[in-house]
C-alpha positions in Angstrom: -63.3 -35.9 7.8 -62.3 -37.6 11.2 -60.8 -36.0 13.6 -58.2 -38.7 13.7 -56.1 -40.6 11.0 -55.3 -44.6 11.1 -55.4 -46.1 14.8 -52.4 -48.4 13.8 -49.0 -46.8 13.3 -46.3 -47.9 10.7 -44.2 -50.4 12.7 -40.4 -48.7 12.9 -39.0 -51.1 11.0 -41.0 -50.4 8.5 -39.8 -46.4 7.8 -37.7 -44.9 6.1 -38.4 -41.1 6.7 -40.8 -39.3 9.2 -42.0 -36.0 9.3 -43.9 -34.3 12.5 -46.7 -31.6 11.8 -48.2 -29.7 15.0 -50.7 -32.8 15.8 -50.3 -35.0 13.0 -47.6 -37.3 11.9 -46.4 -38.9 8.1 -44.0 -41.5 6.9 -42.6 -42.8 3.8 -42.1 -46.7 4.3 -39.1 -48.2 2.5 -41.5 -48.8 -0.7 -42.7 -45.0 -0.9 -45.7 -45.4 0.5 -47.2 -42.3 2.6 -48.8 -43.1 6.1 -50.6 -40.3 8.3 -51.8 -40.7 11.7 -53.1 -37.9 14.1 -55.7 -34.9 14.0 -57.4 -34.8 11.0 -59.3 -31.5 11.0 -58.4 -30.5 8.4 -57.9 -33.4 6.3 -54.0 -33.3 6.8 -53.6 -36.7 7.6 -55.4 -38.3 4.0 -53.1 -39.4 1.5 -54.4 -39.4 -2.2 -54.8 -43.0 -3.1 -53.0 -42.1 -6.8 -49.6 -40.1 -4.8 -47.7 -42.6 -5.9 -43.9 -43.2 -4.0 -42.8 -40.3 -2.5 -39.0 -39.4 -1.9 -39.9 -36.7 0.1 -42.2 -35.5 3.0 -43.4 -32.2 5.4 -45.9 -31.8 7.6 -46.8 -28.5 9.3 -49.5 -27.2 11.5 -52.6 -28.1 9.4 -51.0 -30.2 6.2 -48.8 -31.9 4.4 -46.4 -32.0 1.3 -44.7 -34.9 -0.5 -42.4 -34.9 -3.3 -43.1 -37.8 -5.5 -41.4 -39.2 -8.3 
């Protein structure tokens, strides 16, 4: 695990919600897609490649939580 996520954040026009963890940071773009950017430590920023769209996300002090459909 990195200690960082993706260099390249989600442009805004791009998302649809945002959630903000202590040092991390995730989005759903308007096609359900999860992006994660920030301190990785403890692998709170890696989305599973089979989440699928998500209608919902959190993100707390070390993770994060998304409601998919």
């Amino acid at each position: 695990m990195g200690l960082c996520g993706p260099a390249e954040k989600p442009r805004e026009s791009q998302q649809r919600f945002i959630s903000v963890g202590t040092k991390h940071s995730c989005i759903i773009d308007v096609e359900g897609e999860v992006q994660c950017w920030g301190n990785n430590t403890d692998g709170q920023t890696n989305v599973p490649t089979n989440l699928g769209q998500a209608l919902a996300i959190a993100a707390g002090e070390s993770h994060a939580c998304a409601i998919t459909t």
